[in-house]
C-alpha positions in Angstrom: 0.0 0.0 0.0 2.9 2.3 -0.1 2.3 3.1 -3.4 1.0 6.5 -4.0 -1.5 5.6 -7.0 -2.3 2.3 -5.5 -3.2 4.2 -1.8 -5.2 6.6 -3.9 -7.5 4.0 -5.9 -7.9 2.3 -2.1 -9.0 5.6 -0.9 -11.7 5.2 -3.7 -11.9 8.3 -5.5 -12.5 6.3 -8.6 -14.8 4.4 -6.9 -16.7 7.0 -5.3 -17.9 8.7 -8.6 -18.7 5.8 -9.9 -21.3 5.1 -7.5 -23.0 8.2 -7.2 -25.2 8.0 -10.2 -25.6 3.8 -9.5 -28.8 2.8 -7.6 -27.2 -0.5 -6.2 -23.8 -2.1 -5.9 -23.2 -5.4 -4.6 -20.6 -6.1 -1.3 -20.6 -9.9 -0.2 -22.7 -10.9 -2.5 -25.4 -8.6 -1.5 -27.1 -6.2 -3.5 -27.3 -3.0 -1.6 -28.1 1.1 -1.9 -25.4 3.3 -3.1 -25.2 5.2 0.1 -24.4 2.0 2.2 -21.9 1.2 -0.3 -20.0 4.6 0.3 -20.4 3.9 4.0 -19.3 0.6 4.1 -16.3 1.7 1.9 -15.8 4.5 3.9 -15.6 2.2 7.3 -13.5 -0.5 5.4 -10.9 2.2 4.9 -11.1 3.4 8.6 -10.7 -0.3 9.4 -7.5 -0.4 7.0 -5.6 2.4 8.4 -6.3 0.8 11.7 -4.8 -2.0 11.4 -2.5 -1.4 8.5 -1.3 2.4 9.3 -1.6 3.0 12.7 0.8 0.6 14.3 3.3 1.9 11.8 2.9 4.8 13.0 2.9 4.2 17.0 6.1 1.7 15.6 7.7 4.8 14.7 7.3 7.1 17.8 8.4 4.2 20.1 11.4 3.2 21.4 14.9 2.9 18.8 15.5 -0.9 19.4 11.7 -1.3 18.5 11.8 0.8 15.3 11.3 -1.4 11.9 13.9 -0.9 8.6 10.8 -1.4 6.2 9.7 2.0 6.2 11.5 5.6 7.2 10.6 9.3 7.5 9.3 9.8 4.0 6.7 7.0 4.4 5.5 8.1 7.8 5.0 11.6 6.0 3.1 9.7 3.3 1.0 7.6 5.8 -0.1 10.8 7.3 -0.9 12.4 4.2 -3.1 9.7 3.3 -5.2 9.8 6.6 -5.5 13.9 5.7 -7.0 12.7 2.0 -9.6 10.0 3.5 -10.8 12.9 5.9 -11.5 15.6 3.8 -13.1 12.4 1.4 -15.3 12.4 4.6 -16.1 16.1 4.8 -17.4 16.0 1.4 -19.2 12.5 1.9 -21.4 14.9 4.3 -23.3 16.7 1.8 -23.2 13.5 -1.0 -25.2 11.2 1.8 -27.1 14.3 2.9 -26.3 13.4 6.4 -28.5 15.8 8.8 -26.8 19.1 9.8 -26.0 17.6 13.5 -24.5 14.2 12.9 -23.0 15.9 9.9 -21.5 18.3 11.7 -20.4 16.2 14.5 -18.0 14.2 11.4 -17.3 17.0 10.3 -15.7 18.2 13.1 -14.2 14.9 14.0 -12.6 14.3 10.3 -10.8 18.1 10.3 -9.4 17.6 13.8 -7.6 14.2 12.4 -6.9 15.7 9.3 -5.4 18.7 11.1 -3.3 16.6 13.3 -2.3 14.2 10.1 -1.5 17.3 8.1 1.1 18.9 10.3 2.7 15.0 10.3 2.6 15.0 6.4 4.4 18.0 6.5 7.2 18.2 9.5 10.3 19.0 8.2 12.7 17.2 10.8 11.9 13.6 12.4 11.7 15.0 16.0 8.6 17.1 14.5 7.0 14.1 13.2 6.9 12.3 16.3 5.9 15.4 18.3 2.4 15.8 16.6 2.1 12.4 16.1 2.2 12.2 20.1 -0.6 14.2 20.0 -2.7 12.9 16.9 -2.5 9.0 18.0 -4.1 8.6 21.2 -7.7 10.3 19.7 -7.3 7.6 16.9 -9.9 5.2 18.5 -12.1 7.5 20.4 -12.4 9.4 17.1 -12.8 6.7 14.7 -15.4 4.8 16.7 -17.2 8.2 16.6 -17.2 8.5 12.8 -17.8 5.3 11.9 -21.1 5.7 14.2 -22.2 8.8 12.8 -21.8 7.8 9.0 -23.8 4.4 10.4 -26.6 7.4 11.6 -26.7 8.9 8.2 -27.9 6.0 6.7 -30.6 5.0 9.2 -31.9 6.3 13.0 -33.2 3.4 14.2 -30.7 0.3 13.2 -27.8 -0.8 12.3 -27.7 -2.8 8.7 -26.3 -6.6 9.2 -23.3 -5.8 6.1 -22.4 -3.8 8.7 -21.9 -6.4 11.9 -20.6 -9.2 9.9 -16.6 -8.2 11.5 -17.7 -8.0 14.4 -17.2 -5.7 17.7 -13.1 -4.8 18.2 -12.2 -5.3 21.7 -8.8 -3.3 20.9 -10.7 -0.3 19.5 -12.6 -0.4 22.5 -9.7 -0.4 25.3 -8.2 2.3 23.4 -11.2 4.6 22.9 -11.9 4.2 27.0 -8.5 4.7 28.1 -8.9 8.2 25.7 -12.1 9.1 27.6 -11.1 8.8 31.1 -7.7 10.0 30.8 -7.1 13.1 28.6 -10.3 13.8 27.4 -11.8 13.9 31.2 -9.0 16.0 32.1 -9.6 18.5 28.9 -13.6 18.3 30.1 -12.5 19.3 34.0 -11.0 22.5 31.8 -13.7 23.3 30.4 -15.5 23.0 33.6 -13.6 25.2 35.1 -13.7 27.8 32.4 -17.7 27.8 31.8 -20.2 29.4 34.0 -23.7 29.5 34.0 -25.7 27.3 31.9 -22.7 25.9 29.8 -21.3 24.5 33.2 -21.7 20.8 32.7 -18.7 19.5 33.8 -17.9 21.6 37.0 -17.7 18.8 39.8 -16.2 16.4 37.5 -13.1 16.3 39.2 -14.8 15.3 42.3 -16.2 12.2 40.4 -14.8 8.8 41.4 -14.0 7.0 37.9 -14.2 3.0 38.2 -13.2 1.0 35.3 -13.3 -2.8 35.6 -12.1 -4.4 32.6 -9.5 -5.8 31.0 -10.2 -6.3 27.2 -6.5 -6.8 26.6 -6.9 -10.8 28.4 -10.8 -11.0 27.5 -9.3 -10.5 23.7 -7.1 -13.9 24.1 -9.9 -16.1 25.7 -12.1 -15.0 23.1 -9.6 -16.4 20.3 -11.9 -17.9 17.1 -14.8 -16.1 18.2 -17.0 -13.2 17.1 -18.7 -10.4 19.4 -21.9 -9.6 17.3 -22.2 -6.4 16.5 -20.4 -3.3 15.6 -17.7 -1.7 16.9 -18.7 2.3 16.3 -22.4 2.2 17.1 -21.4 -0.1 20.4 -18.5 1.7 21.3 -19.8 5.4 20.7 -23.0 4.6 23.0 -20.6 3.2 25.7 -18.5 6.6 25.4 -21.3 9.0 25.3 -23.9 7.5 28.2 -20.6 6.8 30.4 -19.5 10.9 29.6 -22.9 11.8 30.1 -22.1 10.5 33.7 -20.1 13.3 34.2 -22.5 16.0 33.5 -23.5 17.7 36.7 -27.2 16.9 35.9 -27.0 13.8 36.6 -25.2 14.2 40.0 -23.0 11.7 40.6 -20.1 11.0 42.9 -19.2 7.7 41.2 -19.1 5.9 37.3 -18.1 2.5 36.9 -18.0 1.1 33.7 -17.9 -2.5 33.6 -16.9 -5.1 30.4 -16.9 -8.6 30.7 -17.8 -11.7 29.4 -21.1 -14.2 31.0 -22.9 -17.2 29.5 -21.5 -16.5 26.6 -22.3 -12.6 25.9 -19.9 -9.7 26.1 -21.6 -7.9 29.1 -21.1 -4.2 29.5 -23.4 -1.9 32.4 -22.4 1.8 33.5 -23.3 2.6 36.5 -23.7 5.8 38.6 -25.2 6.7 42.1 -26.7 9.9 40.4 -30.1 11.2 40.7 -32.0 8.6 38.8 -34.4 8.8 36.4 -38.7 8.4 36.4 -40.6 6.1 34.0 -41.2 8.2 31.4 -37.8 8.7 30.8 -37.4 5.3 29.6 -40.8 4.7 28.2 -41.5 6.3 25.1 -45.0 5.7 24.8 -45.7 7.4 28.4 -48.4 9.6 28.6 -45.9 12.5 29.7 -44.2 12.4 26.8 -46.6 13.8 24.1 -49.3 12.8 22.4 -49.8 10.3 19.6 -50.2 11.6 15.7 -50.9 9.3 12.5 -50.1 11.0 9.0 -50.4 9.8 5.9 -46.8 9.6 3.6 -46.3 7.5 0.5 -44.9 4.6 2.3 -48.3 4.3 4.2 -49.3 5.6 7.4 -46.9 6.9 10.0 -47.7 7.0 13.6 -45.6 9.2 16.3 -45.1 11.1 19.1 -45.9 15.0 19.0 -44.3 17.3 21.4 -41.6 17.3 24.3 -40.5 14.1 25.3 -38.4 13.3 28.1 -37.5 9.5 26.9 -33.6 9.3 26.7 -34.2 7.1 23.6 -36.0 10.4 21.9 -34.2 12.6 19.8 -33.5 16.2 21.5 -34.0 14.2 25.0 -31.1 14.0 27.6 -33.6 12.8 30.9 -35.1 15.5 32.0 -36.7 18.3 30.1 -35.9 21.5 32.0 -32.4 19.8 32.2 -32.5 19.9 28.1 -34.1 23.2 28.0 -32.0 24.4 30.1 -28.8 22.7 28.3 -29.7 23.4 24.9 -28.3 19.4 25.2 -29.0 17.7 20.8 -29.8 14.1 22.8 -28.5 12.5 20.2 -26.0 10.3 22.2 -28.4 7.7 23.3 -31.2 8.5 20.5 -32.9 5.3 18.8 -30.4 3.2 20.4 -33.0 1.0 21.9 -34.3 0.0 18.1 -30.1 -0.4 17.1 -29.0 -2.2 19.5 -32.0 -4.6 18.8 -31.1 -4.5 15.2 -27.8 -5.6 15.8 -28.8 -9.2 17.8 -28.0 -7.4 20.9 -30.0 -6.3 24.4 -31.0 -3.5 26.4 -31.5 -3.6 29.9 -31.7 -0.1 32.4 -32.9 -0.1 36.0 -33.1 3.2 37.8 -33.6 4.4 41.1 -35.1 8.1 41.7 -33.6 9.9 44.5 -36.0 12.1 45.1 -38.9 9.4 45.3 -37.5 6.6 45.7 -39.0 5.4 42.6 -38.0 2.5 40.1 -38.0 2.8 36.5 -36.8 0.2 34.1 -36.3 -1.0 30.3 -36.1 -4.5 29.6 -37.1 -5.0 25.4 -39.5 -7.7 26.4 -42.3 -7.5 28.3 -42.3 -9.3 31.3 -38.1 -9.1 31.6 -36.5 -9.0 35.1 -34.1 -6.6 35.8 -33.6 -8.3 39.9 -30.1 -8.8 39.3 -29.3 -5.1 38.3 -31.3 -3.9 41.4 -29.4 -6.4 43.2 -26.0 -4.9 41.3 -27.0 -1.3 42.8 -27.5 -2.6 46.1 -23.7 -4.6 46.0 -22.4 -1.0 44.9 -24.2 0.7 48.1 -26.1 3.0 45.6 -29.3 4.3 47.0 -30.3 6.0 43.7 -28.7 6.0 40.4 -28.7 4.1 37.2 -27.6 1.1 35.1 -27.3 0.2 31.5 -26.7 -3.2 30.7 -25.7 -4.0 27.3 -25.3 -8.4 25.9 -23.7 -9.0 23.1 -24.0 -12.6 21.7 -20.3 -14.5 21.1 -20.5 -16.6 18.1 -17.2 -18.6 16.6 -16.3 -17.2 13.3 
């Protein structure tokens, strides 16, 4: 892949305009729409650099005795340069998919910052340069990624995730790498900005009081699960753990403690967050409650559509975030949990919340069938000594490959 005009027909420039007037293309032998075609050649390429690029790179900034003869200065410069080209492919992906203005912006904004970071590597002069902003571009590799590929998957459709799109399965590795970002230099950049922000845009101002638990160790859980498959997909997964585990640290939710939990059980990746905040009532997890709106059939030219009219509170609601004087109040998009009831479902996986309401007392739960327990996650609050709070629990079936 070193070659320059090889790279660039990888890239898929060629590729790209070819599909734009095509109504369907075929990948594994499936027939599919030109936009999921763009996406899914968009998310192979993130894949590639990945697993192809990236090491190279982190080869290169690491220590002399560990440094490889196969590729120098030049081709690190190259690397980069190609990583700058695949994101500004993104930017203008925005307006060909006609992704909404928020999840548009949201790559947007994502894609310049690596292809800023990429483009001062492409073009350092001296080798000590290189590694400098390299240093600083690596470590958002994963948390970024895992936020773009989610975002072009939310371009294509709200409410799941297409099976082309599960059939590699979830990436452990991503994972560990994406949560170390979060709770190490991204929580201390969000303690900044809580300290700099007053008023209404102080989310993060007790932050630094929050006690951060992680218990996992993806590293080993990688190895045991040797030959087998987590079903699923790594950005929508991974960006839904990232956001409802940094929502914890909003000061809306008033916590003193997070823990994020991954593991394995009967044969499903198992992954709850978990905080001692305020809790939630049932009509933040029911979206159908009489609380949040009223019910509205329209006619369109795929048949009749039924839903909600007016403010919602359900988490699982666009523009919701809990509570709605907290999103009023927040001017808060709720997109980082939105629909992910129906995609996580579409994906072979399960949802499972249990919250406790401080102020009452109150349960509220979401189990996807009726008639679901959730004992053992109101057991799990009582272990932790939570009196209020709330937990996600997300299964993931294992399969072998």
């Amino acid at each position: 892949m070193a070659n320059g005009n090889g790279f660039e027909r990888m890239l898929g420039r060629d590729i790209d305009k070819h599909f734009l007037g095509t109504k369907n293309k075929e990948v594994s032998g499936e027939r599919i729409e030109w936009k999921t075609k763009i996406v899914h050649d968009d998310i192979e390429k993130i894949s590639f650099f990945s697993s192809e690029v990236i090491p190279k790179l982190r080869n290169f900034c690491g220590p002399i005795q560990d440094l490889r003869t196969d590729f120098g200065f030049n081709e690190v410069k190259k690397m980069a340069g190609d990583i700058s080209a695949f994101c500004a492919m993104l930017n203008e992906h925005v307006d060909v998919l006609k992704i909404r203005n928020y999840f548009g912006h949201d790559l947007q904004t994502v894609a310049n910052n690596l292809s800023g970071y990429s483009t001062f590597v492409a073009e350092a002069t001296t080798e000590k340069d290189a590694k400098d902003d390299l240093l600083k571009f690596l470590p958002l590799w994963e948390r970024y990624t895992v936020a773009m590929e989610d975002v072009l998957l939310k371009g294509l459709s709200k409410q799941e995730v297409l099976e082309v799109f599960c059939t590699g399965g979830v990436d452990l590795g991503v994972l560990q790498k994406a949560v170390e970002y979060l709770v190490g230099r991204e929580r201390d950049s969000l303690i900044k900005y809580g300290d700099r922000e007053i008023g209404e845009r102080k989310k993060y101002g007790n932050l630094k009081k929050i006690n951060l638990d992680v218990r996992q160790d993806l590293g080993q859980l990688e190895n045991r699960l040797k030959g087998k498959k987590i079903k699923g997909n790594t950005g929508a997964i991974g960006n839904f753990i990232l956001n409802e585990f940094r929502n914890d640290f909003q000061d809306r939710i008033d916590a003193s403690k997070v823990i994020l939990e991954i593991g394995e059980e009967n044969n499903e990746l198992v992954i709850r967050i978990i905080d001692n905040g305020k809790g939630m009532n049932p009509e933040h997890l029911d979206r159908m409650h009489s609380l949040n709106g009223t019910l509205i059939s329209r006619k369109t030219r795929e048949g009749v559509l039924t839903e909600k009219k007016g403010k919602s509170s359900c988490i699982f609601e666009e523009g919701a975030s809990g509570d709605i004087n907290d999103r009023e109040e927040l001017k808060s998009s709720g997109l980082g949990v939105a629909n992910f009831d129906y995609r996580i479902k579409s994906m072979g996986g399960k949802l499972r919340v249990y919250s406790i309401r401080r102020e009452t007392g109150k349960v509220a739960s979401y189990v996807q069938k009726k008639g679901q327990k959730t004992d053992d996650l109101a057991n799990k609050m009582i272990f932790e000594g939570f009196s209020s709070g709330t937990v996600f629990e997300i299964r993931l079936p294992i399969e072998d490959k």
